[in-house]
Every structure is written in C-alpha cells, then in structure tokens.
C-alpha positions in Angstrom: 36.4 -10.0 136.5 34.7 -12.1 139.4 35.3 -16.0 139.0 33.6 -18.4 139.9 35.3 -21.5 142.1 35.4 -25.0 140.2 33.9 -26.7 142.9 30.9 -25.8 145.2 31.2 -26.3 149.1 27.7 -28.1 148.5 29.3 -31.0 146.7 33.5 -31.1 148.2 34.3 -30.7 151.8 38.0 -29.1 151.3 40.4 -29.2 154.7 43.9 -27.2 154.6 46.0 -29.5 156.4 49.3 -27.5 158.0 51.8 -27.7 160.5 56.0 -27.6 160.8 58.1 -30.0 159.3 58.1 -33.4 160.7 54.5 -32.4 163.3 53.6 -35.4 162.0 51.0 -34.5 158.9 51.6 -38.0 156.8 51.4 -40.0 159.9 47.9 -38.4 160.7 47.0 -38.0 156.7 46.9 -41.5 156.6 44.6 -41.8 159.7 42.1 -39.2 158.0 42.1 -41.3 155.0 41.3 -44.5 156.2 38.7 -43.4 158.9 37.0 -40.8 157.7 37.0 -40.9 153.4 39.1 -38.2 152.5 41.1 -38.2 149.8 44.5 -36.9 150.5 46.3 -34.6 147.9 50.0 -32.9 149.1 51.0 -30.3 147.0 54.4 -31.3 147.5 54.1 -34.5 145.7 52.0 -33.3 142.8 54.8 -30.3 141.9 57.3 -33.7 141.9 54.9 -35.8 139.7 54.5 -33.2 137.4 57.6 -33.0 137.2 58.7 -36.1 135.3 55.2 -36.1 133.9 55.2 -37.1 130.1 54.3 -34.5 127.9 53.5 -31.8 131.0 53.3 -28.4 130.4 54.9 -27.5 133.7 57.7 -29.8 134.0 60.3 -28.4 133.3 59.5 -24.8 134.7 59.0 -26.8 138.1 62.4 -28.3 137.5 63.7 -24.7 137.2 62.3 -23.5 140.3 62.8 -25.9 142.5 66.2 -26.5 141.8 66.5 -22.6 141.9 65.6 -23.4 146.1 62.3 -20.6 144.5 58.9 -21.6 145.8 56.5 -22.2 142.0 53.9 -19.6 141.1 50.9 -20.4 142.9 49.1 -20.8 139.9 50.7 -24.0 139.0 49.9 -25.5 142.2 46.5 -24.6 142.3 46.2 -25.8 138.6 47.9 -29.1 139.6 45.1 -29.0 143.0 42.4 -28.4 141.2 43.2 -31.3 138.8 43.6 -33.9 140.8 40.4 -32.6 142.7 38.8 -33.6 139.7 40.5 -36.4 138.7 39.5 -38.3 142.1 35.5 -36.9 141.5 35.9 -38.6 138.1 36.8 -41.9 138.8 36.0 -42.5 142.2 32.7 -40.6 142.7 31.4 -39.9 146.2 28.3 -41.8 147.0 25.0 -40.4 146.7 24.2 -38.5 149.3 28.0 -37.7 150.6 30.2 -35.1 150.0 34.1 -35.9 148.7 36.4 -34.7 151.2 39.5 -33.6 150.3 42.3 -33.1 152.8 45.1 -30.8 151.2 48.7 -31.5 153.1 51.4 -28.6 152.9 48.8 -26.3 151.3 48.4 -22.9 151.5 52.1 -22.1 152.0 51.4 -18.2 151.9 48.1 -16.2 152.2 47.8 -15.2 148.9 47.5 -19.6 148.0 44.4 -19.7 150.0 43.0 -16.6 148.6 43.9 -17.6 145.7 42.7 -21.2 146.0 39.2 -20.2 147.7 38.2 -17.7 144.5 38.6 -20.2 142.1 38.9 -23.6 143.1 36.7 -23.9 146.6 36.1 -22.1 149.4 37.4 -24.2 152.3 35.9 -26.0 155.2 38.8 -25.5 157.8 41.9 -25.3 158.6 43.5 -28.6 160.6 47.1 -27.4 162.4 49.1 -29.9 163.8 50.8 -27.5 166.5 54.7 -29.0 167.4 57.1 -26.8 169.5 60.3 -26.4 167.2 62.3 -28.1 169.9 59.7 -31.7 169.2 59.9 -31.4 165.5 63.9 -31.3 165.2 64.2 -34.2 167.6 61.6 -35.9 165.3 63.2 -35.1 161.9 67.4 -36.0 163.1 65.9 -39.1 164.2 64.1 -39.5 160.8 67.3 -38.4 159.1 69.0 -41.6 160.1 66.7 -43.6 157.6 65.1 -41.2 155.8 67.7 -40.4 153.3 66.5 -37.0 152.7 69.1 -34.8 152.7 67.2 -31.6 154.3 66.9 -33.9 157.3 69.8 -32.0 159.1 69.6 -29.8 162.4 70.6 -26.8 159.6 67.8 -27.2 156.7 64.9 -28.1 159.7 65.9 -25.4 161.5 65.5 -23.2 158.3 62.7 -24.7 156.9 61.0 -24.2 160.6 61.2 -20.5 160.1 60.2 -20.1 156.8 57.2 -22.3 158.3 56.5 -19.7 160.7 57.3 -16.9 158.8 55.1 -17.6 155.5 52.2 -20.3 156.9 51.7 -19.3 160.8 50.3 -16.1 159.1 47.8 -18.8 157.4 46.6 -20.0 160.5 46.4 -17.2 162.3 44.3 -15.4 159.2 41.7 -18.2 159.5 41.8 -18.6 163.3 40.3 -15.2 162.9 37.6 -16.2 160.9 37.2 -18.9 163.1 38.1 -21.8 161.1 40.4 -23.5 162.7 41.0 -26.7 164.3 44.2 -26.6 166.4 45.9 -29.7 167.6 48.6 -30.1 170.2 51.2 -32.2 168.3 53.7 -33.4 170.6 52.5 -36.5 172.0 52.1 -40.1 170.6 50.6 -40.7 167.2 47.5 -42.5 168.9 46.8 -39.6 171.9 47.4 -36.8 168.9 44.5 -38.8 166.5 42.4 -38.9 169.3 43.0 -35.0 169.5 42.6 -34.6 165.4 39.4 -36.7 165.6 37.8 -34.7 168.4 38.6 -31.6 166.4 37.4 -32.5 163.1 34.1 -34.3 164.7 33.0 -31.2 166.4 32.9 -29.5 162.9 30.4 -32.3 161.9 33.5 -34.6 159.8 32.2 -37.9 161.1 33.2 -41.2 160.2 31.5 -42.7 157.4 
C-alpha cells in the first residue's frame, strides 16, 4: 500500500546534512542555524534522548542496540525524525509565507534511510556533503580527543568509523549526486573559508538568508 509522506515539500524544506567524522558538520550546523532559519535535528542525539526518555517506548531497545555496537532499525529513527519535525512546527511555527527548514545531521546513514525517510516523512530538498580527505579528519578528531573525552576519539575507532562512513553513506551521496541533488563542499580548510563554500552552495539552490 502507497503512503503518503507526513510532511509536504510545499510547507518543510528538508536538507540531509553528511559527511565523515569530525568534517566538521556541528561546527557548520550551527552556522546554518543561525544564518539561515533552520532547525537542526541529528539523529544521533535524538536515539540518545530517547534513550533515557521517561516512559519511551524505544528506550530500552535503543539501549540494546547500541550497546550491541548494532546500528537501530531505521524505523525508530525515522519515527524519532518525524517527531521532532513536528514537534518544532508545533511550537515554533514558521512565519506566514516561509517554509521551516529542517537540516538533518548524520542522517541517512544507508540508502534504504532515505528511501525510507522520503516515502513517508518528506521528500528532500538536497543533500549538503561536507567532503574531508580521511587524512584531515583523523588529524581533526586526535586533536579533539585531547578534550573531548569521547572515547571513539582514537586513530583505531576514527579510522573504523571512516570506512563504515564510506562504505554505508558515500553510496548516499553518490545515489543523490545522480539525481542531481547534491551540494558538495570541500571541507578541509578553515571553518570561515568552508562557510563561505556551504553558503555559496546552499544559495544557489535558492536557501537564502532570511
């Protein structure tokens, strides 16, 4: 049975925000939020919110699975998405005549997310791909690690979390750079020069400031 998506294209602009670890996705999240009105949702911390969630009905499946080093069904996510996506409409409506943007950070993971996602949540504007060369991001992340405190800030964990980003995402990109929806960035200089890159991208998609 055909469903229908939650939200129309008319009323959300939805951007897939990817790149490797530590390409530099909060930094320029943040950026994106405060220049140009989009509301920023990362799967990431919405599988750990719901985790400790009074009363969720995910909890403590997510606990399972993560501590299991297994990625959670992408149903769950997309629930958890789709949620919030509606959460933000609800209490912080878009004003007349505008769109909500939503930039979604770390989302689609695999191919069958975004199909999945585009069916029944919203078909998406773009895709926004911070491009690092591994060599950039590890240098990035060790130097991190030394305040960070997350313990998969190690040469081992970034070097295995780069693969599985190019082994389960790059397919991502490269499925919607043949559709022609992508913007790619060249992440590897300063935070300002790689802005100035995102901005140029997004703009020429018709994302302007508001």
């Amino acid at each position: 049975m055909a469903t229908t998506p939650r939200f129309s294209p008319e009323d959300v602009t939805v951007v897939f925000f990817l790149g490797g670890p530590g390409s530099g996705k909060g930094t320029q999240s943040a950026n994106l939020v405060k220049d140009y009105d989009f509301v920023h949702l990362s799967a990431g911390d919405l599988l750990r919110a719901e985790q400790v969630r009074e009363g969720s009905q995910y909890g403590d499946m997510i606990k399972t699975y993560i501590r299991e080093g297994k990625i959670v069904p992408m149903e769950v996510t997309v629930a958890l998405l789709s949620n919030a996506m509606a959460e933000s409409l609800k209490t912080t409506p878009p004003q007349a005549g505008t769109k909500a943007r939503f930039l979604i950070d770390g989302f689609p993971r695999k191919l069958d997310q975004a199909v999945f996602f585009e069916a029944t949540v919203c078909p998406s504007e773009l895709v926004l791909f911070l491009d690092c060369p591994e060599a950039v991001m590890e240098e990035r992340l060790l130097e991190r690690g030394k305040t960070s405190g997350r313990d998969d800030d190690n040469a081992e964990s970034i070097r295995k979390r780069f693969r599985t980003f190019v082994e389960t995402s790059m397919p991502v990109v490269d499925d919607f750079e043949k559709k022609g929806k992508v913007v790619k960035v060249s992440a590897t200089g300063s935070v300002k020069e790689v802005y100035e890159l995102v901005k140029t991208g997004i703009e020429a998609w018709g994302v302007h400031r508001r």
